[in-house]
N, C-alpha and C positions, 0 to 999 in steps of 0.2 A: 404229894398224895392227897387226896381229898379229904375231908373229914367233916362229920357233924361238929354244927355249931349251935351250940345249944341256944345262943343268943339271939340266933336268925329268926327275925319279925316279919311272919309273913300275913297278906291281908288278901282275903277273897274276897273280893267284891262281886254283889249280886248273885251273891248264893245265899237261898235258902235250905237247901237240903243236908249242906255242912259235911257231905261226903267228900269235898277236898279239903275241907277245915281239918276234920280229922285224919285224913290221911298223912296231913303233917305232923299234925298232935305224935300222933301214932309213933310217927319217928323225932320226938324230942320238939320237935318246934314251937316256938312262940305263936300259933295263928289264930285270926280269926275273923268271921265271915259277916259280912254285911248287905243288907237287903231291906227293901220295905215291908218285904215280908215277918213274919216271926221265924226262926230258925223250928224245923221239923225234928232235928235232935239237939237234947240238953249239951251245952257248949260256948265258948267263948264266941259272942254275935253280936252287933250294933242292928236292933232295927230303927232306920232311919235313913236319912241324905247321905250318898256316900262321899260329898263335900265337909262332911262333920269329922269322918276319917281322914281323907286324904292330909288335912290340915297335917296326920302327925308323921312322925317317921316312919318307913318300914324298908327293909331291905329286899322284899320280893313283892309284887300285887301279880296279882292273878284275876282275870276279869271277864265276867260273861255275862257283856253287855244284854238287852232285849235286842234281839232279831226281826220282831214282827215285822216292822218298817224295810230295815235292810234286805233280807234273803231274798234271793233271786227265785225263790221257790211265790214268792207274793209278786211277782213283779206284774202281773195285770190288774192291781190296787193302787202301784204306786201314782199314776196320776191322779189319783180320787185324795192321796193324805198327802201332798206335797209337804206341809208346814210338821206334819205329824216325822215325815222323813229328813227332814233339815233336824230336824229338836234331834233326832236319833243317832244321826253323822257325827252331832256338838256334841253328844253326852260317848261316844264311842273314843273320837279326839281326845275328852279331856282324859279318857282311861288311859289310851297310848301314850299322853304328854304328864302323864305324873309324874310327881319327881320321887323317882325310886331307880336304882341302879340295877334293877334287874324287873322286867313285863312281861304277862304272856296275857294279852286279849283274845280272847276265843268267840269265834261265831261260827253260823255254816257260809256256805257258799253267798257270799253276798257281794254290794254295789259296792263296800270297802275296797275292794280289789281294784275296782277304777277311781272312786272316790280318793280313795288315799293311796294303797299301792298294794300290790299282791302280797299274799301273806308268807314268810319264812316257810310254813309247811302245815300240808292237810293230813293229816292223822286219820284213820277208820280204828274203830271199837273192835278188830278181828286182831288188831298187831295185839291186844293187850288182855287176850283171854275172853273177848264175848265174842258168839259168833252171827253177825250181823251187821250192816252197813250204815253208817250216817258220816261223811264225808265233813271232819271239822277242820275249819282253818285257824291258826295257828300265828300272829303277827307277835313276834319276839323280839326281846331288846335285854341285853347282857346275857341271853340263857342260850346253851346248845339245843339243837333238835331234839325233842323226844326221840329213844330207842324202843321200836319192840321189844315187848317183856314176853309174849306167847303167842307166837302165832297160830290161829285154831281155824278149824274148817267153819263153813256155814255164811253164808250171806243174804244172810235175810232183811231187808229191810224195816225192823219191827215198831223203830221212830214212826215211818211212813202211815203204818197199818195201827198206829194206836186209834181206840176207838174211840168216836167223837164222847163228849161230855165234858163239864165246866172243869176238871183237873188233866184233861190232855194237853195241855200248853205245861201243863207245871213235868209230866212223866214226859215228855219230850224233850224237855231243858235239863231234867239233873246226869249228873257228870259220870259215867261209869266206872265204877270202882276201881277196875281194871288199870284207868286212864288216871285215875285219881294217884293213884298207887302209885303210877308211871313217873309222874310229878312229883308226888314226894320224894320218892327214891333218887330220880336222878337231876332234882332241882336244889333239893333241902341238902343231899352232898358238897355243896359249891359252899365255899366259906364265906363268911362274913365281907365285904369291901370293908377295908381298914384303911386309917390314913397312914400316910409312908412314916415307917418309923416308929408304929408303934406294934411291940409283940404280942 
């Protein structure tokens, strides 16, 4: 049977908003978030390189790379930022090839699906109590699919229709509670990877 481990170290990288940081917190976990940003709420957060973290141990990363470059929603840009799109694929890579026995890199719709390989599973923000669409993919390594927690009427696309100004990239990026919740619950259950042998 599954069980919280209270010792399970988990790292969110490139979150500033610290809504999945705490959603672990929330149920006992070790976590905590890193970005170049400053973190939006008081909490365990590295701002800086996520090369500074990586270095250390952790048994979960959770990662939401920049999109700008990749989503297929810009793709009449991409021949204008070639170099700006290579930098973006390298920093997406070294997310998936971390050394952690358990990943979930999250983007929208993007070239990673050809670039590197489609993703385990796209999630919308409606399975998990908001009612609204933003189609996220999902590329996993040690973790089961996300389960619906609620499924609720309404598909509005409200990401789509955020209104321009210098903080619409930031209210377009952060993670919905909902989804945040979805993760802690049924990621932060999974126990600790131990070596053989020890209790």
């Amino acid at each position: 049977m599954n069980q919280y481990d209270p010792h399970m170290k988990v790292l969110v990288a490139c979150e500033f908003s610290g809504i999945v940081r705490d959603a672990f917190i929330a149920k006992g976990r070790n976590a905590m978030s890193c970005d170049l940003l400053s973190t939006e709420k008081p909490g365990p957060h590295y701002q800086g390189d996520i090369d500074d973290m990586l270095c250390y141990s952790w048994d979960l990363i959770i990662a939401h790379p920049p999109c700008t470059h990749l989503a297929v929603s810009g793709a009449r840009w991409f021949k204008d930022k070639q170099q700006e799109q290579k930098e973006a694929i390298e920093f997406f890579m070294k997310l998936v090839n971390a050394d952690a026995p358990k990943i979930c890199v999250e983007n929208p719709i993007s070239i990673m699906s050809t670039v590197y390989r489609r993703p385990d599973q796209i999630i919308q923000p409606w399975w998990f109590g908001h009612g609204e669409t933003k189609a996220t993919c999902l590329w996993l390594k040690g973790l089961p699919k996300l389960v619906p927690t609620t499924i609720v009427e309404g598909r509005e696309p409200r990401v789509h229709y955020e209104s321009p100004g210098k903080n619409r990239w930031k209210n377009r990026s952060r993670t919905l509670q909902g989804i945040a919740e979805a993760m802690a619950e049924q990621w932060g259950m999974l126990k600790e990877l131990r070596q053989a042998g020890e209790p």
